[in-house]
C-alpha positions in Angstrom: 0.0 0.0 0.0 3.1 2.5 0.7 4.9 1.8 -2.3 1.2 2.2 -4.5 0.4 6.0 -2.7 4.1 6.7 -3.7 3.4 5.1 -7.4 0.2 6.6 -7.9 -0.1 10.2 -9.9 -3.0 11.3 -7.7 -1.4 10.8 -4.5 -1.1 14.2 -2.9 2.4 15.1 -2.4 2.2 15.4 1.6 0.9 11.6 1.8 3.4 10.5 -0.6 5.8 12.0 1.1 4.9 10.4 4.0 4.9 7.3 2.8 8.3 7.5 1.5 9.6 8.4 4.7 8.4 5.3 6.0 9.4 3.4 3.0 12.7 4.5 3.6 13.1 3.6 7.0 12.1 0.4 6.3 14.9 -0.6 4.5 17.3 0.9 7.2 18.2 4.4 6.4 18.7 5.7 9.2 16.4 9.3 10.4 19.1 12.4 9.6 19.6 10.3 5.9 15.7 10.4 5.1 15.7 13.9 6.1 18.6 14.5 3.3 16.5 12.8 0.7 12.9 14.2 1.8 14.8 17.6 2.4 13.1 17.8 5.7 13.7 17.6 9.1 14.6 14.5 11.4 12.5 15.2 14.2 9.5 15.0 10.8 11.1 11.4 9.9 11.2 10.3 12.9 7.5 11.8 14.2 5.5 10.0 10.8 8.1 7.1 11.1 6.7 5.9 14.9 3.3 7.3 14.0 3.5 4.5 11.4 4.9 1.8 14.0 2.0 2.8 16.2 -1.3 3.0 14.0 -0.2 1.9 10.6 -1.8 3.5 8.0 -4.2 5.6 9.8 -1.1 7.1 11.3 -0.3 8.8 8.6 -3.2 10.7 8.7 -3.4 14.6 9.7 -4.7 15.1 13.2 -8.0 16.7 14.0 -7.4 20.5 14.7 -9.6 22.7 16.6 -9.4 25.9 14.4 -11.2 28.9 13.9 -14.7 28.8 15.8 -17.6 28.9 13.2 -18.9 31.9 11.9 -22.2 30.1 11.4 -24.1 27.7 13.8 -25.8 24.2 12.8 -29.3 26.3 12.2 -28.1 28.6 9.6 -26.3 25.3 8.3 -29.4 23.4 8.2 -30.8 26.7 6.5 -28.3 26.3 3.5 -29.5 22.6 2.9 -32.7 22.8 3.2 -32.5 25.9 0.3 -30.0 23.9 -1.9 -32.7 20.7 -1.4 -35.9 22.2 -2.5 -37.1 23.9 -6.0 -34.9 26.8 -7.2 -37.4 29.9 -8.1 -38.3 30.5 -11.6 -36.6 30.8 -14.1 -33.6 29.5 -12.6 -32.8 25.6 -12.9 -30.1 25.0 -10.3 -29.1 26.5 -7.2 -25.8 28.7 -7.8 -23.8 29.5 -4.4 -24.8 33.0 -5.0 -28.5 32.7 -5.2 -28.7 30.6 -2.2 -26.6 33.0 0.1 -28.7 35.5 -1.6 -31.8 34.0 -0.3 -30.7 33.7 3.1 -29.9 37.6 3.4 -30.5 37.6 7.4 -27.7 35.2 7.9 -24.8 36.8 6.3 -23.2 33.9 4.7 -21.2 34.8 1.8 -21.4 32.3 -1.5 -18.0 30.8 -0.7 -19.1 29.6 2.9 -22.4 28.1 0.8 -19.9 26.0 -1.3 -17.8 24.9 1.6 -20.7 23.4 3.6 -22.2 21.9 0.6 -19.0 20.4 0.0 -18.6 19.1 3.5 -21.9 17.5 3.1 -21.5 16.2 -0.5 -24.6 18.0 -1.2 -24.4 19.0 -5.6 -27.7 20.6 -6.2 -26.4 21.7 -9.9 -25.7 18.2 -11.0 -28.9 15.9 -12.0 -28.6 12.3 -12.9 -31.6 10.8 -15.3 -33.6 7.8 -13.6 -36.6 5.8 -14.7 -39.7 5.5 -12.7 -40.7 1.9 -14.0 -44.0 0.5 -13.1 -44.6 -2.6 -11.5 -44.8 -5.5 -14.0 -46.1 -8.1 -12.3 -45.3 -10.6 -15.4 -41.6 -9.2 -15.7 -39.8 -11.6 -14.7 -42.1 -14.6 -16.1 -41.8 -12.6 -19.4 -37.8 -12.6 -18.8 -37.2 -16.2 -18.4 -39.4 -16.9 -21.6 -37.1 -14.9 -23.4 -34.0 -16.4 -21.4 -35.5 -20.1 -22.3 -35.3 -19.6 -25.7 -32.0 -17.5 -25.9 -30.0 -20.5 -23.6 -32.2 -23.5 -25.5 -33.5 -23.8 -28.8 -36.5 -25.8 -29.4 -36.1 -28.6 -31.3 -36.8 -28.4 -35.4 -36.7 -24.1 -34.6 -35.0 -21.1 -35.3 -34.3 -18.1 -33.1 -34.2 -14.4 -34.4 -33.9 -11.8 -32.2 -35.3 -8.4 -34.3 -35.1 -5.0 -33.5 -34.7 -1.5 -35.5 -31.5 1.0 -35.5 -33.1 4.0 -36.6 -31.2 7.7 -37.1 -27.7 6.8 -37.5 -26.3 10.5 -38.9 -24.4 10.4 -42.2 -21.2 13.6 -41.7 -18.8 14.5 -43.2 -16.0 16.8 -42.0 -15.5 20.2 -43.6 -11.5 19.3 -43.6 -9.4 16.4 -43.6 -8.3 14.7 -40.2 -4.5 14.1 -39.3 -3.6 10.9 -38.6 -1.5 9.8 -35.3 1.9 10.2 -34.6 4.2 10.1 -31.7 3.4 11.5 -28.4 0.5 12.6 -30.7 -3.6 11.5 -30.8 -4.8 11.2 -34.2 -6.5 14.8 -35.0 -10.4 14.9 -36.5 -12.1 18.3 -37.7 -15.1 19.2 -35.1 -17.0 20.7 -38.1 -18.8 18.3 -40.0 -21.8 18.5 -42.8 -25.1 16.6 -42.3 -26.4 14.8 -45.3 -29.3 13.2 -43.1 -30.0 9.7 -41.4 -30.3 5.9 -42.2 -32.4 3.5 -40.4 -32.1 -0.5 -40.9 -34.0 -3.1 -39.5 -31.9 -6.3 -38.2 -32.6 -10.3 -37.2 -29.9 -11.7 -35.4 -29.7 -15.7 -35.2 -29.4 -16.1 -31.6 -27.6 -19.7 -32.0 -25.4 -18.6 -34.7 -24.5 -15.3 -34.2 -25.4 -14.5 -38.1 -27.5 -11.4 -39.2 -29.4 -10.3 -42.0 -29.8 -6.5 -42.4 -32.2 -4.2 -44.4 -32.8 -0.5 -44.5 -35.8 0.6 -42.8 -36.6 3.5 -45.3 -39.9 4.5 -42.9 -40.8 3.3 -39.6 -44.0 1.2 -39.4 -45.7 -2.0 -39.4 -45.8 -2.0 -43.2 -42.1 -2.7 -43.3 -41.8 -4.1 -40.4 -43.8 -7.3 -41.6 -42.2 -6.7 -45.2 -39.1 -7.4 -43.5 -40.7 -10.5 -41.4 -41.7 -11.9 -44.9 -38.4 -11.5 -46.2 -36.9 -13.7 -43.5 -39.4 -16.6 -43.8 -38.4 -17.2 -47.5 -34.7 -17.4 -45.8 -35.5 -19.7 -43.6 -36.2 -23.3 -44.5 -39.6 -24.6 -44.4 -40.4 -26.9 -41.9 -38.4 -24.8 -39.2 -40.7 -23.0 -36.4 -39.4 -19.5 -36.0 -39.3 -18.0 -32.7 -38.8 -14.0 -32.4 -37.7 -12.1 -29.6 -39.4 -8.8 -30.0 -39.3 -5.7 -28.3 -42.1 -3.0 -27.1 -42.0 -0.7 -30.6 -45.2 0.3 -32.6 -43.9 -2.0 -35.5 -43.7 -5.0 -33.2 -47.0 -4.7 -31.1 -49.5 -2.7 -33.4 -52.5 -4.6 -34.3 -51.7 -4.8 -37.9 -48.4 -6.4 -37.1 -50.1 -9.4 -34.4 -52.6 -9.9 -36.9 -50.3 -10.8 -39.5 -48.7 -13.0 -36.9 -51.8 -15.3 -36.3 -52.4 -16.0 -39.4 -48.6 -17.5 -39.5 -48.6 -20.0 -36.4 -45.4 -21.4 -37.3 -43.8 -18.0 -36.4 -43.9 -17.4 -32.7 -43.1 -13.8 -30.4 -41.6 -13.0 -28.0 -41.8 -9.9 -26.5 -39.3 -8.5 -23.4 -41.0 -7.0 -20.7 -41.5 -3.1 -21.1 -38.1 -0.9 -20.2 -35.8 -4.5 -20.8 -34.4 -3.7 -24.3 -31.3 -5.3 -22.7 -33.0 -8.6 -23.1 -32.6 -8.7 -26.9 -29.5 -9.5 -28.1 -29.6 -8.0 -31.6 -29.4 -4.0 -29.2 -25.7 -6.0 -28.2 -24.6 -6.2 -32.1 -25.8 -3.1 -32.6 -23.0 -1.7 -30.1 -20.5 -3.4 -32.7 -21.0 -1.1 -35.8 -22.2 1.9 -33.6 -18.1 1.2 -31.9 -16.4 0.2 -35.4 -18.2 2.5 -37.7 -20.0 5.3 -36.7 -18.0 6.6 -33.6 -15.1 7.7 -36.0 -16.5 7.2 -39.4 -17.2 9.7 -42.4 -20.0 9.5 -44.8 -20.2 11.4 -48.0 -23.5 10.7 -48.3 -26.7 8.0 -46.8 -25.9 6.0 -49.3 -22.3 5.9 -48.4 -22.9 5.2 -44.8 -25.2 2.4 -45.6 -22.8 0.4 -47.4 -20.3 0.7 -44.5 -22.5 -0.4 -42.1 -23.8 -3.3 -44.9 -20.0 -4.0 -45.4 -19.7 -4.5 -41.5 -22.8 -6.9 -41.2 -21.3 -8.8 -44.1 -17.7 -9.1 -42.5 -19.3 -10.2 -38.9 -21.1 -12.6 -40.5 -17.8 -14.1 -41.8 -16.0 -14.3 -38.6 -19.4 -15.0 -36.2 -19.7 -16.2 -33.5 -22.8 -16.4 -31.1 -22.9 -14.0 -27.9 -22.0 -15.4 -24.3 -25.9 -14.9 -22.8 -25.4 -15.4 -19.0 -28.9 -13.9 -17.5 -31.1 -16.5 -15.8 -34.4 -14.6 -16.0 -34.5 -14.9 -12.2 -35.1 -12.1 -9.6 -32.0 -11.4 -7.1 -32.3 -12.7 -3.7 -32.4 -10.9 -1.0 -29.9 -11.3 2.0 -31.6 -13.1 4.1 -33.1 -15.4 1.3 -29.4 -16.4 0.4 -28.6 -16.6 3.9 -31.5 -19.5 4.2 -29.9 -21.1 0.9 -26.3 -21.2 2.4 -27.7 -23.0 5.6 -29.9 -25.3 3.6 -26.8 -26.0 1.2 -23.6 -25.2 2.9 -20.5 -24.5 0.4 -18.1 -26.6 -0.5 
């Protein structure tokens, strides 16, 4: 642990100084020689050195110092956090340091006091981290370990597709030529870039196989959507029952769409519960081109970029291999319900 707060870049200097004193000593240099190297004094060394023979670690810690008494007491305290905690007035949308001391005029707190106390207490009211209200699905997780049955298992004499649509991916092109790397130097790409508009393609991936077949999607709806469905029972030999894990999208749940499905038994849903997109695999293969492709890629035109992402599909299909699927479709216990498993089935 010493010789990694010495190591590490973000050590600061005081502690790493610190520990090198100790470090030192350790290997039997003696006090007024560590105060050479440190360029500090020996009754330093020899204060952090039995601090660290007394309390290890934690004794190379900074006491606790008294200091200056507060300024302000706990209730003008609890006054700040209860401000930065509630609603900001219109027609702000955070709560600067300056408006809060400014709303708290009978205290006298300056903005810089604000930010020390909120800092103290970890308290950020100008950051804001996105969350997801989901409801209660009662069939989630029965819905979850259909879709995990067929993704671990397939059926005898069947097929498994999972099908999904990647929709808006932006053809640009940079106003100017990129630089490529160098040493001690990042490869250079011009911020400025030229929109020539989006493409959408609609994808089955073979769960079993890892193989995909990929159209464009030239307007969302369940027109295309069953076009595509079509498509992919002429692929598919006949005989073979086709099961397809299906998300929560207009074109995979309107009527028009489960309509068309009836009237084809051999080809049976799947849908993943609501908010659980992560259950169909084909949203991991679309993290592949969205990596390889898009993230540094330019497109002189739509068409351009959809015969890179075409080319891609056609290359991954050459080197496949099926996805490593380890979700059990099961709920997590709870401590005390593993607890009761351990007792009932001790380890090993």
């Amino acid at each position: 642990m010493l010789e990694a707060r010495v190591r590490a870049g973000t050590t600061p200097q005081r502690d790493a100084r610190r520990a090198h004193m100790v470090l030192l000593a350790a290997g039997g240099c003696p006090a007024w020689r560590i105060a050479e190297i440190v360029r500090g004094d020996v009754s330093t060394v020899v204060r952090w050195r039995d601090r660290f023979v007394r309390e290890a670690m934690a004794g190379l810690k900074d006491r606790l110092r008294s200091g200056r008494p507060p300024v302000h007491g706990p209730q003008v305290r609890l006054r700040v956090v209860a401000a930065a905690t509630r609603t900001p007035p219109h027609p702000y949308d955070g709560w600067p340091h300056r408006l809060i001391a400014g709303h708290l005029p009978d205290t006298g707190i300056s903005a810089s006091r604000v930010g020390r106390i909120l800092a103290e207490l970890q308290l950020k009211p100008y950051r804001v981290r996105g969350r997801l209200t989901r409801p209660v699905d009662p069939q989630f997780f029965a819905r979850a370990a259909e879709v995990r049955a067929v993704h671990r298992d397939c059926p005898p004499g069947s097929t498994v597709l999972s099908v999904s649509e990647k929709t808006a991916m932006a053809a640009r092109s940079r106003e100017q030529p990129g630089r490529p790397p160098g040493p001690w130097r990042v490869r250079r790409r011009e911020v400025e870039y030229i929109r020539h508009g989006t493409v959408s393609v609609t994808v089955a991936l073979d769960v079993h196989t890892g193989q995909v077949v990929m159209e464009e999607l030239e307007r969302t709806g369940p027109a295309h959507f069953i076009r595509f469905l079509a498509r992919l029972q002429r692929c598919i030999p006949t005989g073979l029952t086709i099961h397809l894990i299906l998300g929560n999208g207009s074109s995979c749940t309107s009527e028009v769409t489960r309509a068309w499905l009836e009237r084809h038994p051999w080809i049976v849903p799947h849908y993943t519960p609501k908010h659980a997109s992560w259950l169909n695999q084909v949203e991991v293969f679309f993290s592949l081109p969205a990596r390889a492709v898009l993230r540094h890629g330019d497109f002189s035109s739509r068409t351009d970029l959809l015969e890179k992402v075409s080319d891609f599909a056609i290359v991954h299909d050459e080197t496949v291999c099926p996805f490593r699927w380890n979700y059990d479709g099961q709920p997590r216990r709870t401590g005390d319900e593993l607890n009761a498993a351990q007792e009932e089935c001790p380890a090993r």
